[in-house]
C-alpha positions, 0 to 999 in steps of 0.5 A: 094431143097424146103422149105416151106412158113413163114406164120403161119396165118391160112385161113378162107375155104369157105366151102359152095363153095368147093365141099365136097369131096376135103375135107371130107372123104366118110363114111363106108359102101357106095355104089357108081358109076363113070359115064363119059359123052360127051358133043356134045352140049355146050347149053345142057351141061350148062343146065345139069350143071345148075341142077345138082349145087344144089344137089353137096354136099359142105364141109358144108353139107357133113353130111347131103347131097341132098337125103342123098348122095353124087355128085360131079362134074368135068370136063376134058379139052376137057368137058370146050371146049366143054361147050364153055370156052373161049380159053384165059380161056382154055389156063391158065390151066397148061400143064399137064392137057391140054394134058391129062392123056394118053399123060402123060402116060410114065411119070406116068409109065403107060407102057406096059400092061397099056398104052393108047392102052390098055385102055379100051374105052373111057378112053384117049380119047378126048369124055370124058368131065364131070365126076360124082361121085356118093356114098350113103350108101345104094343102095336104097339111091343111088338110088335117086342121080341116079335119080338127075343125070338121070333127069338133063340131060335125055331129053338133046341130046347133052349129052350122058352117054359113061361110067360106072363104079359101086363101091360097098364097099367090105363085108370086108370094105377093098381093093381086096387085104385085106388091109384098105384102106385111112389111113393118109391122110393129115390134111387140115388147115382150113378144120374143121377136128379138130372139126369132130374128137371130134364128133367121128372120127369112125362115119365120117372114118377119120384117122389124117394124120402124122405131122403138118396141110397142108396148103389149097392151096395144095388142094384149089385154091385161098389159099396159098400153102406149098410154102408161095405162092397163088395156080396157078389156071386158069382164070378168079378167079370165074372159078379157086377159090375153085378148085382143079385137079383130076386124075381119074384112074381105076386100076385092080388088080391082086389078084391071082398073088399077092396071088401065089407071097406071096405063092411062096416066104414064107414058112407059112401063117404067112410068108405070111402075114408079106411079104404083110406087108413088101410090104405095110408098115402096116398090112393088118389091117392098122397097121404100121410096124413102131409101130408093126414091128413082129406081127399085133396089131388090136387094134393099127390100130383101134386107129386114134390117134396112127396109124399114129403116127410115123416117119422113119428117125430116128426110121428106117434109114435102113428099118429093120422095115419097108422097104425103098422101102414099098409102103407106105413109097415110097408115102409119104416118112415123115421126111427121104429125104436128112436129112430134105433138101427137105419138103416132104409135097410140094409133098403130095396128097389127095386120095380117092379110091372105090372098083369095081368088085367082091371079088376073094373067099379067098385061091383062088390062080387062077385068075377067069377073073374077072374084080375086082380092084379100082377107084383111085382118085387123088386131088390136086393143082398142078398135076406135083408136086403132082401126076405126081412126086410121081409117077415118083420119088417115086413109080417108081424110086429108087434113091431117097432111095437109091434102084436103079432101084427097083420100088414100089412093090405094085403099081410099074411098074414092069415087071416080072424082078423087085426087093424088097428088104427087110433089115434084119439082119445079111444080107439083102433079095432080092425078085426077078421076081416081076410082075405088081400087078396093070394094069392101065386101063384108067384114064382122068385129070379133074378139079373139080371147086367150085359152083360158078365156075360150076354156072358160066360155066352153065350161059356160052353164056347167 
């Protein structure tokens, strides 16, 4: 049982050291890239950092960034030993990140198919130390930030590029299974959101999340949580203060078992299309079920102040509009846990997602071997009661809603033998056999620190 802090007092951001993408939404259309790096010489890792601070795009010029793109940096633990951080510095990080996403890997339900042993490599390994984000909105923009990342590190050998992955937004501007993607996510107080809104939330992609502003140090280091209480960060402040942890993931999507399950289980497309609804919590086009519970409404989910606007406990105690175990009502479940004893907004989590591998032709039922699906990433400030618990406790275990062993349909660890169940009248739908839509195929724990933080590992030893 948990209660949120007392403190109403609103935090002043400092937003020229906060990397921009902790707090800014990246805009439509985009291009972009994910590269892995290993450090074998800490000189040269802190020389490739010393160039590269200039160009990451802060929550003060998100808008108008370097180049007119987009770089952000972080780096695993094993990156922070390997740039030379000193053990005390390396010990007050918090356990889950010192043992890193592949030891973590049965709490986060990455079983079967997509444990470690089937990652693809590097990913889980200890070589994978920094970790850059790349997004433009065009190729030929991206190709001035690729040029920045090339030069602060082409003449350092003691740094190698060991990992790639491209993320070109699909023609569509939705995910491989047809869906808008990055609908609510959390007001952040202090982050200057309100005044981008009246700019225009269409231009900058934002959508207002459900309920009242979360407080900064959910996502921030240095500021105070949910909890009434400062953000843990590591030592010293310079290093951990306007930081946050990242979950790096690379997730294929299985689109023709998706396609073949919803053919398989429905009568008619319009079947078909409100199953995936009942799935998902929203239409494919991110309208609620909530607010549109039969019939899509396009012009519902194009309306930013409306698409979030709704609550479950006391509108849809029994799921019939949209189902308890709904992917989207799982991962934020809003005002139905335990009658209001238990504050959702201490487990909530920023996501940001990009699409890799190209689209599987529409009608297409058969699988083409392609390797199609989204990079996932995760920021927060505490990643076992943020990432690590959805994921236990709401994605892959039911009992928190009352559905047993059932998992989330979507994204859940399913194995061929998983249940859905779906509340109607006069008696409730159980849709059985429900495979892995989503193979986990590797992911790492980074830290994303604040300028200052990246400007003081680069000045390490000197």
């Amino acid at each position: 049982m948990a209660t949120t802090g007392t403190t109403h007092q609103e935090q002043a951001l400092e937003l020229a050291d906060i990397q921009g993408t902790v707090l800014r939404q990246r805009p439509s259309p985009y291009t972009g890239a994910y590269f892995l790096l290993r450090i074998d010489d800490p000189a040269d890792g802190r020389r490739m950092l010393r160039r590269l601070a200039p160009d990451v795009a802060t929550a003060v010029d998100w808008w108008d960034p370097p180049e007119r793109a987009w770089l952000n940096v972080a780096l695993s633990h094993s990156g922070l030993r390997a740039l030379g951080v000193p053990q005390e510095s390396l010990d007050s990080f918090p356990a889950e990140f010192r043992a890193g996403m592949a030891a973590r890997a049965k709490t986060l339900g990455d079983v079967g198919e997509s444990s470690p042993e089937h990652w693809e490599p590097p990913l889980g390994d200890t070589d994978v130390h920094v970790a850059l984000a790349l997004f433009a909105p065009d190729d030929a923009t991206l190709q001035s930030v690729l040029d920045i990342a090339h030069q602060a590190h082409h003449d350092l050998p003691g740094v190698s590029v060991i990992y790639r992955v491209d993320t070109p937004q699909l023609p569509t501007g939705r995910t491989h299974l047809g869906f808008v993607d990055g609908i609510g996510e959390p007001n952040i107080e202090g982050s200057g959101v309100a005044d981008i809104l009246q700019t225009g939330p269409e231009h900058y992609g934002y959508l207002p999340g459900f309920g009242a502003a979360i407080k900064a140090g959910e996502f921030l280091m240095g500021y105070v949580n949910q909890l009434g209480e400062p953000a843990p960060m590591p030592q010293p402040n310079v290093l951990g203060r306007n930081g946050t942890y990242v979950a790096f993931r690379k997730l294929h999507t299985r689109v023709a078992a998706f396609r073949q399950y919803l053919n398989a289980n429905a009568s008619s497309p319009e079947e078909e299309e409100l199953l995936a609804a009942k799935m998902v919590g929203r239409w494919r086009s991110g309208a609620p079920l909530m607010l549109a519970p039969e019939h899509d409404d396009p012009a519902l989910a194009a309306d930013p102040q409306r698409v979030n606007d709704f609550a479950y406990h006391e509108q849809d105690p029994r799921g019939l509009c949209c189902p308890l175990g709904a992917h989207i009502r799982r991962a934020y479940p809003r005002d139905s846990l335990v009658e209001g004893l238990v504050d959702p907004t201490i487990h909530r989590a920023l996501r940001r997602a990009a699409t890799y591998g190209p689209p599987l032709p529409d009608g297409e039922l058969e699988d083409d071997g392609a390797d199609r699906g989204i990079v996932f990433i995760f920021m927060g400030t505490d990643l076992g009661r943020q990432f690590e618990f959805i994921k236990s406790q709401w994605i892959n275990d039911g009992d928190f809603t009352g559905l047993d062993t059932e998992k989330d349909p979507l994204v859940g660890a399913n194995d061929g033998t998983g249940v859905f169940t779906i509340p109607e009248r006069p008696i409730r739908r159980r849709l059985q056999q429900l495979p892995r839509f989503v193979i986990t195929k590797g992911g790492e724990y980074l830290f994303m620190p604040g300028i200052r933080a990246l400007n003081w590992l680069a000045e390490l030893g000197d």
